[in-house]
KEVEX-408899 format. One line per field, with one value per residue (C-alpha): residue number from 1; x, y, z; residue in three letters. Coordinates in nm, 3 decimals, always signed. Layout:
BEGIN
i (NUM | ...);
X (X | ...);
Y (Y | ...);
Z (Z | ...);
aa (ALA | ...);
This chain:
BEGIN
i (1 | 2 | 3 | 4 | 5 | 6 | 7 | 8 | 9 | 10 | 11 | 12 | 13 | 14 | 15 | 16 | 17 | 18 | 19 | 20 | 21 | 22 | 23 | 24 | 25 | 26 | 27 | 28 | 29 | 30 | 31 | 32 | 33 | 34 | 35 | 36 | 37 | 38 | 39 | 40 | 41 | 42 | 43 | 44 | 45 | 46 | 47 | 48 | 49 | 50 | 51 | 52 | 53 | 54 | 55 | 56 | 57 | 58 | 59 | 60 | 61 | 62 | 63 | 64 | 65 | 66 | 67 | 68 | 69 | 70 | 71 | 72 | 73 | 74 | 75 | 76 | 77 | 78 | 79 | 80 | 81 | 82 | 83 | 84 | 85 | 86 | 87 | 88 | 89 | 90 | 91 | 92 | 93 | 94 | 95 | 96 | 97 | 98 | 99 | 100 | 101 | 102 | 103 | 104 | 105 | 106 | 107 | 108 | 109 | 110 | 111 | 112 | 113 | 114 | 115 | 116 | 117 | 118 | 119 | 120 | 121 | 122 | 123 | 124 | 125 | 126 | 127 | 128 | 129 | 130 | 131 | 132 | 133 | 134 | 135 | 136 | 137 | 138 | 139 | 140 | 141 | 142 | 143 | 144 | 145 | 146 | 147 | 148 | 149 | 150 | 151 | 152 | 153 | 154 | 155 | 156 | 157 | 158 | 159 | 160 | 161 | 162 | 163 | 164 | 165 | 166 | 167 | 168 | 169 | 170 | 171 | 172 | 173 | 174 | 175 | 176 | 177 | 178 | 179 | 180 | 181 | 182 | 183 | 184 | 185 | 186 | 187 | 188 | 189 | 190 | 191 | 192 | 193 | 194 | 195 | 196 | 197 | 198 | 199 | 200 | 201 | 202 | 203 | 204 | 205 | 206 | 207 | 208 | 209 | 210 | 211 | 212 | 213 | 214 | 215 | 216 | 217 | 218 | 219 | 220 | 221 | 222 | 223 | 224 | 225 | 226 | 227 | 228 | 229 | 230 | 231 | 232 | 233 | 234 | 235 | 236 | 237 | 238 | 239 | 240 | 241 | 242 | 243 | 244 | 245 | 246 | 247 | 248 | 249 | 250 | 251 | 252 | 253 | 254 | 255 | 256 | 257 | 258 | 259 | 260 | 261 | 262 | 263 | 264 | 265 | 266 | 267 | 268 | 269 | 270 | 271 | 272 | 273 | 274 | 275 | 276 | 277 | 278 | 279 | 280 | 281 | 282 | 283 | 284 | 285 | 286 | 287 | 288 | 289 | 290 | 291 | 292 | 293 | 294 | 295 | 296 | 297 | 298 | 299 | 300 | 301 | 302 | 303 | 304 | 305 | 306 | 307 | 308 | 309 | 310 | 311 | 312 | 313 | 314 | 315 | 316 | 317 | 318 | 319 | 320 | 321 | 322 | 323 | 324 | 325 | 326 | 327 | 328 | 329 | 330 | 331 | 332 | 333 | 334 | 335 | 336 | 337 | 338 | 339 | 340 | 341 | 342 | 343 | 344 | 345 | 346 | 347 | 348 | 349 | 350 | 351 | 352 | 353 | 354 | 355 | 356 | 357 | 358 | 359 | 360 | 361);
X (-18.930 | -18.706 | -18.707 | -18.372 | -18.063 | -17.939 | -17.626 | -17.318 | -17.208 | -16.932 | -16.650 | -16.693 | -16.674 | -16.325 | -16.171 | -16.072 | -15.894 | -15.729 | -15.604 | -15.469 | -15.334 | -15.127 | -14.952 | -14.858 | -14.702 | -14.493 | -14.369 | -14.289 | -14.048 | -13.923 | -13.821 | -13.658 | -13.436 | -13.098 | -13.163 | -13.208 | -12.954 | -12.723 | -12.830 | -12.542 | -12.706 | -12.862 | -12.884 | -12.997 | -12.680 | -12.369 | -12.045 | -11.904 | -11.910 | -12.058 | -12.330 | -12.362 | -12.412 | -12.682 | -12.829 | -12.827 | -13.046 | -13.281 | -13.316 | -13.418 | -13.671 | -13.848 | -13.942 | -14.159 | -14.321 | -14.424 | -14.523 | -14.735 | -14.870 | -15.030 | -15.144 | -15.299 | -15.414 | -15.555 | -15.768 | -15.922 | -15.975 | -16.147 | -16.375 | -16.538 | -16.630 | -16.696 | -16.901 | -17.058 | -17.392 | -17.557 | -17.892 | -18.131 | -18.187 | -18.087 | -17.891 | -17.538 | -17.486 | -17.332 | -17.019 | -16.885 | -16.497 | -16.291 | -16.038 | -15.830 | -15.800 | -15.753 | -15.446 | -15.342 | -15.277 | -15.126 | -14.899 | -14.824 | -14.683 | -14.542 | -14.285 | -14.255 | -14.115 | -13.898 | -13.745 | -13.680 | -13.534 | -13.261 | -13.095 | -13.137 | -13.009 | -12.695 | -12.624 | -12.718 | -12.418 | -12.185 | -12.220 | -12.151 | -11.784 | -11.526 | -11.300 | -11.033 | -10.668 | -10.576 | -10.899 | -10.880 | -11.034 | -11.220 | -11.402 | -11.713 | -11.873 | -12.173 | -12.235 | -12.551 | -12.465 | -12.166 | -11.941 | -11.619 | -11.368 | -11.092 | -10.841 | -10.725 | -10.292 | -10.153 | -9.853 | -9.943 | -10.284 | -10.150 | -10.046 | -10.421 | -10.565 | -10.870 | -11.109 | -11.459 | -11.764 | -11.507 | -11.439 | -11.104 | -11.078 | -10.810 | -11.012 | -11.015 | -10.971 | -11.227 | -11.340 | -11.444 | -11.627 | -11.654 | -12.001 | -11.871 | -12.236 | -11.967 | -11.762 | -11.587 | -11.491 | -11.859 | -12.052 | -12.394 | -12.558 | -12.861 | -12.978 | -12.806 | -12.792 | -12.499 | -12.575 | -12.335 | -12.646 | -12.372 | -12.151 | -12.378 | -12.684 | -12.746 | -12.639 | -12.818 | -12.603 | -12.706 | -12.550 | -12.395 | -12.382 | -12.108 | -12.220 | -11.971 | -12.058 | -11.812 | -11.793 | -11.581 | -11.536 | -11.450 | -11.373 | -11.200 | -11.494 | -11.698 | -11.968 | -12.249 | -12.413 | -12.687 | -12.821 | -13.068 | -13.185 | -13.429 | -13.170 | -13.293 | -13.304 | -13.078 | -13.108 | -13.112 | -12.837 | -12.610 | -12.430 | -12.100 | -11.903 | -11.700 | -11.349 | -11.236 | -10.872 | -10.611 | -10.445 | -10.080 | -10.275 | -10.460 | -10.121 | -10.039 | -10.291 | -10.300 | -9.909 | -10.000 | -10.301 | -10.073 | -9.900 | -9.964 | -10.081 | -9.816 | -9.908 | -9.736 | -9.788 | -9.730 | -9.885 | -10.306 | -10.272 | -10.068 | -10.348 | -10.567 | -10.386 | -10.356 | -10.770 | -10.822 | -10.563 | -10.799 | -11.100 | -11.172 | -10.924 | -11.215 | -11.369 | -11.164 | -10.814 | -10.501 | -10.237 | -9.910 | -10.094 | -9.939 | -10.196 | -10.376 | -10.665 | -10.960 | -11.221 | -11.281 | -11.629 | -11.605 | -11.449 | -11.039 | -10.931 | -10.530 | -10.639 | -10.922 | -10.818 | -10.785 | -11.175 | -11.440 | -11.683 | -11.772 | -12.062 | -12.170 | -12.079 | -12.368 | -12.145 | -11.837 | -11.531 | -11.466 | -11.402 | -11.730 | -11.884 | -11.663 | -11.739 | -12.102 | -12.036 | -11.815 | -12.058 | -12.366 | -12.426 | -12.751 | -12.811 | -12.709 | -12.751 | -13.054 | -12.964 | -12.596 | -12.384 | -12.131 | -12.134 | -12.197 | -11.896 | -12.028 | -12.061 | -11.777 | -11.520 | -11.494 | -11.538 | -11.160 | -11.109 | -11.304 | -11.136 | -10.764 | -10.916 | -11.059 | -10.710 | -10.579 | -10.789 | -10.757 | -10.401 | -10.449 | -10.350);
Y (-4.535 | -4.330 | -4.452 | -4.491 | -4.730 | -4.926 | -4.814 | -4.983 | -5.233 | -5.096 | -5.325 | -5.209 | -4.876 | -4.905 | -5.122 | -4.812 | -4.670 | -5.067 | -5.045 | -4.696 | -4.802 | -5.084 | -4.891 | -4.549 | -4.872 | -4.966 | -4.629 | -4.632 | -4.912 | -4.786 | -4.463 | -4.657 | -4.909 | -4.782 | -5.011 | -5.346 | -5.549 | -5.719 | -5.667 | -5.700 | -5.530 | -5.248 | -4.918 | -4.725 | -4.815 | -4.628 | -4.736 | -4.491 | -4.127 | -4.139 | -4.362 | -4.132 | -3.858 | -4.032 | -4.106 | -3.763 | -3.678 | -3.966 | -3.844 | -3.505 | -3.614 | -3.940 | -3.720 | -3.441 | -3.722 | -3.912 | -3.596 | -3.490 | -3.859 | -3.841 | -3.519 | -3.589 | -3.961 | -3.773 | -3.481 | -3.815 | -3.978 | -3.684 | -3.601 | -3.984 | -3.978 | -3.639 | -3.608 | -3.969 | -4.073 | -4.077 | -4.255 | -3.959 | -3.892 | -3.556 | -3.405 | -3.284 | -2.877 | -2.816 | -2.612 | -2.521 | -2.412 | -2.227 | -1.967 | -1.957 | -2.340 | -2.392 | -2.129 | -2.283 | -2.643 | -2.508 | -2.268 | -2.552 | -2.808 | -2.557 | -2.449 | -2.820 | -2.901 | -2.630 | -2.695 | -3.059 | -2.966 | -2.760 | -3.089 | -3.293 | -3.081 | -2.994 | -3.388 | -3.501 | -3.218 | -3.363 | -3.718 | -3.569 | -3.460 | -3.569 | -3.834 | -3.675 | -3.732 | -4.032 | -4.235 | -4.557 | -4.655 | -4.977 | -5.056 | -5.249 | -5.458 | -5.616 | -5.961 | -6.261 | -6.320 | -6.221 | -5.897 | -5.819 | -5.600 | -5.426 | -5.223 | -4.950 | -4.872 | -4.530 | -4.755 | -5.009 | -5.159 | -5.502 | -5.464 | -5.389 | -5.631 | -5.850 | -6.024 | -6.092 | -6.073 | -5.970 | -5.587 | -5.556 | -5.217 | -4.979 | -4.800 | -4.409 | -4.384 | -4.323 | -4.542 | -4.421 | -4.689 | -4.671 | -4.889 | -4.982 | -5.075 | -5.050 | -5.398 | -5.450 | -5.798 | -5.939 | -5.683 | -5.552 | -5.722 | -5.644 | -5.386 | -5.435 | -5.219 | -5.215 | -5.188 | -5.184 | -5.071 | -4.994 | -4.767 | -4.620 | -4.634 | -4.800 | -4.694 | -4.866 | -5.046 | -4.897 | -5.156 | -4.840 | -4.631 | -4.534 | -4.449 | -4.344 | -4.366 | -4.324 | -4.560 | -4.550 | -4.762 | -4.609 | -4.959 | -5.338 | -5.580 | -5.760 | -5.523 | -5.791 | -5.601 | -5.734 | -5.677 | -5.453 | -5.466 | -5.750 | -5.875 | -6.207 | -6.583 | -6.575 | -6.252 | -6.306 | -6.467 | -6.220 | -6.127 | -5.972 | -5.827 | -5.568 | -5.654 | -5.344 | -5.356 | -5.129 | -4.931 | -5.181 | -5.474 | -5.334 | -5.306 | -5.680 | -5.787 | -5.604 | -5.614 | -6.029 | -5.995 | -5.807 | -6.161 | -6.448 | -6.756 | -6.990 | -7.301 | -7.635 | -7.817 | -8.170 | -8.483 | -8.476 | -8.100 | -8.080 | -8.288 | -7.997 | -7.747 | -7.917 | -7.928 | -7.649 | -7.447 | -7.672 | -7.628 | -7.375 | -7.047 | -6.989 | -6.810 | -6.735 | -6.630 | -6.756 | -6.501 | -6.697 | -7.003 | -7.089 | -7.107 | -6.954 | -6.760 | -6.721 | -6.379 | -6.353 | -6.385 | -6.541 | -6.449 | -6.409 | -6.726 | -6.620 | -6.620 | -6.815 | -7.041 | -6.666 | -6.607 | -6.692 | -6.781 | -6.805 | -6.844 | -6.467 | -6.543 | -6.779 | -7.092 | -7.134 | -7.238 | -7.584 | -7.909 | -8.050 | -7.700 | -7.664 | -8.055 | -7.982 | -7.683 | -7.781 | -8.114 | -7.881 | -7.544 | -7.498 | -7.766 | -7.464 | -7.168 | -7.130 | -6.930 | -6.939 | -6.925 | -7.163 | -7.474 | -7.843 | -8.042 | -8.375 | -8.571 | -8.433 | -8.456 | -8.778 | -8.737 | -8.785 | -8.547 | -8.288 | -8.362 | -8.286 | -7.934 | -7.872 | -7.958 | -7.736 | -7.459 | -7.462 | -7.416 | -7.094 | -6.867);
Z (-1.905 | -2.140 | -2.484 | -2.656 | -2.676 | -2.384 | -2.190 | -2.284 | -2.065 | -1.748 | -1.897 | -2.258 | -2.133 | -1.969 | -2.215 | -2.435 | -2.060 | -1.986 | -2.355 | -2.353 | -1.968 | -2.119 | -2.429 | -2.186 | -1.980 | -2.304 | -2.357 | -1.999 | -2.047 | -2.375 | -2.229 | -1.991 | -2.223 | -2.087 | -1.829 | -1.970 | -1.867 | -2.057 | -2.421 | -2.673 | -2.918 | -2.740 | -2.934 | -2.590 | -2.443 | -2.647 | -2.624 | -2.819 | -2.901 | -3.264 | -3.101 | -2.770 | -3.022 | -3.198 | -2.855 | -2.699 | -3.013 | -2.886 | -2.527 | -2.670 | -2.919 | -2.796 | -2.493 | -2.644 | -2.829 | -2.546 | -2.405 | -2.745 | -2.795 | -2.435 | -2.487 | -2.813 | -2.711 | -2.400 | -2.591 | -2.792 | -2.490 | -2.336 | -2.647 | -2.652 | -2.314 | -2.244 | -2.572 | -2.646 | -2.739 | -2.357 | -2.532 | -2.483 | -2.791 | -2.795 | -3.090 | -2.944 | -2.959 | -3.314 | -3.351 | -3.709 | -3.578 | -3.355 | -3.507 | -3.192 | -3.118 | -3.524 | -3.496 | -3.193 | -3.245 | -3.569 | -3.422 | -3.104 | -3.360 | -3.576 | -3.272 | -3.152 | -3.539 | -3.478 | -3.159 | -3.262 | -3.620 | -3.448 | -3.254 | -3.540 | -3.793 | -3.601 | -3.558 | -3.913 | -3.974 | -3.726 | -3.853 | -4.203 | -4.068 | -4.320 | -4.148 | -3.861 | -4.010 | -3.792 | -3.861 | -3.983 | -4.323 | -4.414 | -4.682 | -4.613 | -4.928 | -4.878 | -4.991 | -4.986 | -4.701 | -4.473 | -4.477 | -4.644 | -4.472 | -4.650 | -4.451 | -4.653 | -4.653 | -4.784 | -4.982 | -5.230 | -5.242 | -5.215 | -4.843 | -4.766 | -4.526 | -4.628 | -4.390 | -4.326 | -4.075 | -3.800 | -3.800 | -3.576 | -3.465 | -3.210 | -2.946 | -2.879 | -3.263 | -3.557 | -3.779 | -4.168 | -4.266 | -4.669 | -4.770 | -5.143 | -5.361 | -5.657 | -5.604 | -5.911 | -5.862 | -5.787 | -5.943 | -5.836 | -5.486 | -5.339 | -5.098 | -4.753 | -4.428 | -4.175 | -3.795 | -3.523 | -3.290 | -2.985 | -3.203 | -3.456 | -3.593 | -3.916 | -4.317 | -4.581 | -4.842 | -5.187 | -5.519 | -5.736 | -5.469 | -5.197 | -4.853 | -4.540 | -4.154 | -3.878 | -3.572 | -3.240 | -2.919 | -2.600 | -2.449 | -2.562 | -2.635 | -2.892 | -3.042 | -3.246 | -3.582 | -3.857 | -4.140 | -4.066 | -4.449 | -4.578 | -4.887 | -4.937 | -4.836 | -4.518 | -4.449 | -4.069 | -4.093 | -4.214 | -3.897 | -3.806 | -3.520 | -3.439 | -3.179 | -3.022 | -2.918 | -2.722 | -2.987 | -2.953 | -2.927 | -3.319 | -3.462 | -3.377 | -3.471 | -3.806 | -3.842 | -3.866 | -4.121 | -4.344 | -4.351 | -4.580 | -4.430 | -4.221 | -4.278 | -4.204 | -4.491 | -4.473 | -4.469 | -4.390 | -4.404 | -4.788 | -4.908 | -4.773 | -4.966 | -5.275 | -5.229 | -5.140 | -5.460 | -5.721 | -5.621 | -5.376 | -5.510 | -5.778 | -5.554 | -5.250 | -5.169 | -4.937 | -4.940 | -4.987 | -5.127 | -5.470 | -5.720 | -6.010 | -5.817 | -5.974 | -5.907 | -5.537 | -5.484 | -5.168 | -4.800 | -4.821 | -4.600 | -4.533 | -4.170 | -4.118 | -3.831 | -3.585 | -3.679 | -3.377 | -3.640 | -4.062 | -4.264 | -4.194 | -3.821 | -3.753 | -3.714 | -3.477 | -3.613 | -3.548 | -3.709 | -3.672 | -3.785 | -4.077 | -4.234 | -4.205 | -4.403 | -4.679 | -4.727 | -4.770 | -4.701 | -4.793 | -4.501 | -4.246 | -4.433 | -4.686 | -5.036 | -4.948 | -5.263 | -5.222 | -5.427 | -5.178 | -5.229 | -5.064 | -5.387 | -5.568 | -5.264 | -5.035 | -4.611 | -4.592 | -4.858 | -4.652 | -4.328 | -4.507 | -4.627 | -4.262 | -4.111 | -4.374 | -4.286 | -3.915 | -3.957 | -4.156 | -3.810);
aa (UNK | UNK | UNK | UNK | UNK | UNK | UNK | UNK | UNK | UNK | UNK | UNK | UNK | UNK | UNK | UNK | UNK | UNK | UNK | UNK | UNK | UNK | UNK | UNK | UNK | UNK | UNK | UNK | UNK | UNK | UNK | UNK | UNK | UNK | UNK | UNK | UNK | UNK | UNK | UNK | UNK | UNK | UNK | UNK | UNK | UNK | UNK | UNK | UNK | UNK | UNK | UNK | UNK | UNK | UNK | UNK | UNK | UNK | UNK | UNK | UNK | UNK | UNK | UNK | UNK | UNK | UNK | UNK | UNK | UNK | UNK | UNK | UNK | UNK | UNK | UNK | UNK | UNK | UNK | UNK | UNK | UNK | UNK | UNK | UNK | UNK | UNK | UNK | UNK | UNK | UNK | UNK | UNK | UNK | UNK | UNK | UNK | UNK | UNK | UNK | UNK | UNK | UNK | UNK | UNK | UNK | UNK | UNK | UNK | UNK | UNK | UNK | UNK | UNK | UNK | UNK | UNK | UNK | UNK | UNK | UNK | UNK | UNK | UNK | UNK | UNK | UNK | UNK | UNK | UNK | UNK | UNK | UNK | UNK | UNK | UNK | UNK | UNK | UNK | UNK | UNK | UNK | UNK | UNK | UNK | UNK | UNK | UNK | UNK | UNK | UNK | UNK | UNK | UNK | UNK | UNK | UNK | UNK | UNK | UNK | UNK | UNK | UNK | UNK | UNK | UNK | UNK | UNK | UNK | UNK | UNK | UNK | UNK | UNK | UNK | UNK | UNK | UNK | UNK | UNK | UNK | UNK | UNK | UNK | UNK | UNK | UNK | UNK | UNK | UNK | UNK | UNK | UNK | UNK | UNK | UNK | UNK | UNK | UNK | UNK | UNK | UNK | UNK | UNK | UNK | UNK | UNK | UNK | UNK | UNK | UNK | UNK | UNK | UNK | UNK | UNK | UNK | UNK | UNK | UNK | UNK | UNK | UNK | UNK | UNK | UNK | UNK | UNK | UNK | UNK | UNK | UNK | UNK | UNK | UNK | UNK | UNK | UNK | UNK | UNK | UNK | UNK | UNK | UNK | UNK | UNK | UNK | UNK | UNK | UNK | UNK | UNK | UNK | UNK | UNK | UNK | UNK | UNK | UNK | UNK | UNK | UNK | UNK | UNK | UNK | UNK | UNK | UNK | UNK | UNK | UNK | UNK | UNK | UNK | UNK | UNK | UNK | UNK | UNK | UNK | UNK | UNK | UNK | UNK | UNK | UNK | UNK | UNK | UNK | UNK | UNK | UNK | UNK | UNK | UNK | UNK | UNK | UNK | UNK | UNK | UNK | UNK | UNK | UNK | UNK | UNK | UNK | UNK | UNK | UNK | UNK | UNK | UNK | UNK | UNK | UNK | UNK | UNK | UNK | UNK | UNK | UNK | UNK | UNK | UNK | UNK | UNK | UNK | UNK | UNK | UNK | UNK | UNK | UNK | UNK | UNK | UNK | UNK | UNK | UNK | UNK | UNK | UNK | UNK | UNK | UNK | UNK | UNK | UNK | UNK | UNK | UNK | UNK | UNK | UNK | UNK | UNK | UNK | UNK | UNK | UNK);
C-alpha cells in the first residue's frame, strides 16, 4: 500500500465548490435588484435623474467587478485543486516567478482602474454642478433625532418656510439641498448622513461643516429616507420622507406654510394653547402663536396637524399617538430629547394640547 495521508473525504472536497456556488448565486441576484418588487427604498430603482445618474455609474462598475471577482475567485479555485497535496508524498515542482504573468496581472488591473476612473470621475464632476438657476433651496439641519427643513426665500428671511421630517418638493425641478453642521441656534450635533436612496445617494452630515447634494423626482409620490449614519440612541429611528408634487400643487402647498397657524381657539382647544405658549415655546415654535419663544431646539409646529407623521416620522399623527408621546417619550423613542410631561401636566391637560395641536392645519 502507498504510505502517506488519507484522501479527504468527497463532501469536504466540494464544499469549497457548494460555497463558492451559493455566493456567485448572491451576486446573481444583486446584479439583478432592479427587479425587486415593490421596495420603497430601493437605490437600484431611480426615480430621478440625479439618482439615474448615480445609477448608470453602478451598471458600469458593479459589472467588471463581478466579472474580475469570478475571474480572480476562479484562478484560486483552480490553483487548490489543480495543485493540492494528492498524499504521495512528492514535493510539488518549485517555481521562483514569472516576469510575463507578474507584468500581466499588473498591467490587466492597471487598465481596468483606468477604464472605471473615467465614468466615475466624470459623475463625481456632474454631481459637483453648482445649482441650475430655478432650483429650489432647502436647508437641511440635522438633529438627535428627526430632520429640520428650511425653505430658503430671496426676500426677507422671515417668510422662509420651516418644517420637519417631511421634505415637500415640485417635480421636474432641482433640488439644492444645503446640509448645515453649523446650526447656530442648537449648536454642534453629532455625525448624521442623509439618504433619499430613490433620488440620490447619500451625503454625510459633518457638525462644523456644510455639505450640498442635489435631488430630483421625475414623478408625484412619497420617497422614504434614513439616517444612514450611526448618531446615537435612536438612530434607526431617525426617518424622513420626501412628497413630490406637480409644480401648482408645490406652490399651494408652500403659499400655505408661509402662513401662520389658523387655529380656532376656544374652549378645550384655548386651554391647549395657553399650554402649549408656557410650556412648550421653549423649545419649539407656532408662527402666529402669541408668546415669548424661547431658542428653537425642537421641530417648528405652525403646521403640524397637515404632517402624516412626528417623532422623526416613526409615529402617525393621531390622538392616541400624540398622548402617548407628550406623557413619555422615552416610552416610544429611546434618547429622544424632549422632556416627559406626565407628572408635571394632568391627562386632561394633555388631551387640550393634543386638540390644540391637531388643529394646527
Amino acid at each position: 500500500m502507498r504510505a502517506g495521508r488519507p484522501r479527504r473525504s468527497g463532501m469536504r472536497t466540494w464544499v469549497p465548490v457548494v460555497l463558492g456556488g451559493l455566493l456567485l448565486g448572491a451576486c446573481e441576484t444583486a446584479a439583478l435588484g432592479g427587479d425587486t418588487g415593490e421596495l420603497p427604498m430601493n437605490a437600484l430603482d431611480p426615480a430621478g435623474p440625479i439618482a439615474r445618474l448615480q445609477d448608470n455609474l453602478w451598471n458600469v462598475v458593479f459589472p467588471i467587478a463581478v466579472f474580475v471577482f469570478v475571474l480572480v475567485q476562479g484562478l484560486i479555485l483552480f490553483a487548490v485543486f489543480r495543485f493540492r497535496d494528492r498524499g504521495d508524498g512528492t514535493p510539488p515542482r518549485q517555481v521562483a516567478g514569472n516576469t510575463r504573468l507578474e507584468v500581466l496581472w499588473t498591467i490587466i488591473p492597471a487598465l481596468i482602474l483606468a477604464g472605471i476612473a473615467v465614468p466615475t470621475v466624470r459623475t463625481i464632476f456632474e454631481l459637483a454642478d453648482p445649482p441650475a438657476e430655478d432650483a429650489l433651496i432647502v436647508e437641511v439641519v440635522g438633529k438627535q433625532y428627526w430632520w429640520e427643513f428650511t425653505y430658503r426665500t430671496e426676500q426677507d428671511p422671515a417668510d422662509d418656510v420651516v418644517t420637519a421630517n417631511e421634505l415637500h418638493i415640485p417635480t421636474g425641478r432641482e433640488v439644492y439641498i444645503e446640509l448645515n453642521g453649523r446650526d447656530p441656534e442648537s449648536g454642534v450635533d453629532v455625525i448624521h448622513s442623509f439618504w433619499i436612496p430613490r433620488l440620490a445617494g447619500k451625503a454625510d452630515y459633518v457638525p462644523g461643516h456644510t455639505r450640498t447634494m442635489r435631488i430630483a423626482a421625475d414623478e408625484p409620490g412619497t420617497y422614504p429616507g434614513q439616517c444612514a449614519e450611526f448618531c446615537g440612541l435612536s438612530h434607526a429611528n431617525m426617518k424622513m420622507v420626501v412628497v413630490a408634487h406637480d409644480p401648482a400643487e408645490f406652490d399651494e402647498w408652500f403659499a400655505h406654510q408661509a402662513e401662520p397657524a389658523d387655529a380656532e381657539v376656544d374652549g378645550q382647544i384655548a386651554e391647549g394653547a395657553e399650554i402649549v405658549g408656557q410650556q412648550c415655546v421653549g423649545c419649539h415654535a407656532v408662527d402666529g402663536l402669541e408668546t415669548s419663544a424661547g431658542v428653537q431646539i425642537a421641530p417648528n409646529l405652525t403646521h403640524f396637524a397637515l404632517r402624516e407623521r412626528f417623532a422623526g416620522y416613526i409615529l402617525d399623527t393621531t390622538a392616541d399617538n400624540l398622548h402617548a408621546w407628550i406623557t413619555d417619550p422615552q416610552d416610544l423613542k429611546p434618547g429622544a430629547q424632549m422632556p416627559a410631561f406626565g407628572e408635571s401636566l394632568t391627562s386632561e391637560q394633555i388631551d387640550a394640547v393634543v386638540a390644540y395641536l391637531q388643529t394646527l392645519e
